[in-house]
C-alpha positions as CSV (number, residue, x, y, z in Angstrom):
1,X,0.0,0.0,0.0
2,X,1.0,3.4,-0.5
3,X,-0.6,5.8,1.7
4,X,-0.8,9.9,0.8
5,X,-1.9,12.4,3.2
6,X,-6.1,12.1,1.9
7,X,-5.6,8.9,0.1
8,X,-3.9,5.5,-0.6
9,X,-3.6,3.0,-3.7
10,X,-3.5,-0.5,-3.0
11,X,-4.2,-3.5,-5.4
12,X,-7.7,-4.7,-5.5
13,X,-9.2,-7.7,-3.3
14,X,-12.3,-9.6,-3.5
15,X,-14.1,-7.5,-0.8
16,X,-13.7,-4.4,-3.4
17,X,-16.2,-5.5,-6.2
18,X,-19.3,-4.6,-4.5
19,X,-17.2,-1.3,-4.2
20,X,-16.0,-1.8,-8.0
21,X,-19.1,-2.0,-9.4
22,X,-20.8,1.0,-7.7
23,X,-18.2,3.0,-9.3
24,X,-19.0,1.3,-12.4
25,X,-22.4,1.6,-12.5
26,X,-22.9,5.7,-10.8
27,X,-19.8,6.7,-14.0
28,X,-21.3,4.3,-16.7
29,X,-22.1,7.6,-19.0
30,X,-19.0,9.2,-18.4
31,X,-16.5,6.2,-18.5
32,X,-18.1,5.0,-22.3
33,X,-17.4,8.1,-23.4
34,X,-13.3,7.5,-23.0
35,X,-13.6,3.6,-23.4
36,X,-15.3,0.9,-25.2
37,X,-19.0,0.2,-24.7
38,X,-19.4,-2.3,-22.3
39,X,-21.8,-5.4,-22.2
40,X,-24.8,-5.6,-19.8
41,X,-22.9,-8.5,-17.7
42,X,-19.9,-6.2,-16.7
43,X,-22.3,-4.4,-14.5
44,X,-22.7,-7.4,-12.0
45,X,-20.6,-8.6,-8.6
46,X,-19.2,-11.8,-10.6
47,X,-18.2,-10.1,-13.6
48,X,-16.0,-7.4,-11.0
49,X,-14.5,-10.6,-9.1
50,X,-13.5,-12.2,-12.6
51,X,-11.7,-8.6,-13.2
52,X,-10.0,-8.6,-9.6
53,X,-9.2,-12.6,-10.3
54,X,-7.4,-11.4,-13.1
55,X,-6.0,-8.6,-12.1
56,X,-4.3,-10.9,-9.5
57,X,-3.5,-13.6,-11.8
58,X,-1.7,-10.8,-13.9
59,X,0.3,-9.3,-11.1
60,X,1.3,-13.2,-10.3
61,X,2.5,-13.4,-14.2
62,X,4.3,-9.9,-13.8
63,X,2.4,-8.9,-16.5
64,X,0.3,-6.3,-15.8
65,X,-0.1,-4.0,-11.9
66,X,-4.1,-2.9,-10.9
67,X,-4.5,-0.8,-8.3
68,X,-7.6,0.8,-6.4
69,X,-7.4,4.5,-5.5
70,X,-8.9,5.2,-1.8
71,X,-9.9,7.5,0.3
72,X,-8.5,7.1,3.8
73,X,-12.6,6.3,5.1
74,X,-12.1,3.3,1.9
75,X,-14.1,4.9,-0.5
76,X,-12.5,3.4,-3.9
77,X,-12.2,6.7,-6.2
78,X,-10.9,5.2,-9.0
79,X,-8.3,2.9,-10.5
């Protein structure tokens, strides 16, 4: 983890989709305008714990480094 004076960025865990997908869902009009479309089964819990099991799987490979953005109460801002 690496902690700021308002914030900190850790990689995600499982406890963070419910989190994941709020942020998903509540930016959904925004984030498609700067990204691909996505399909109606992204916006669900299981699709966000595939992501974060692959995130992981990707760090484990040293292929590729996801990390959640925080706010020091644990509100995920970002990624």
């Amino acid at each position: 983890m690496i902690k700021g004076s308002h914030i900190y960025i850790r990689p995600f865990v499982a406890e963070d989709a419910v989190a994941m997908l709020a942020l998903q869902v509540e930016n959904r009009t925004f984030f498609e305008r700067f990204s691909m479309e996505r399909r109606e089964d992204f916006y669900s819990i299981e699709s966000q714990l595939e992501r974060i099991r692959k995130f992981e799987k990707d760090e484990k490979n040293d292929l590729t480094y996801n990390f959640g953005i925080f706010k020091d109460d644990g509100t995920l801002l970002g990624n």
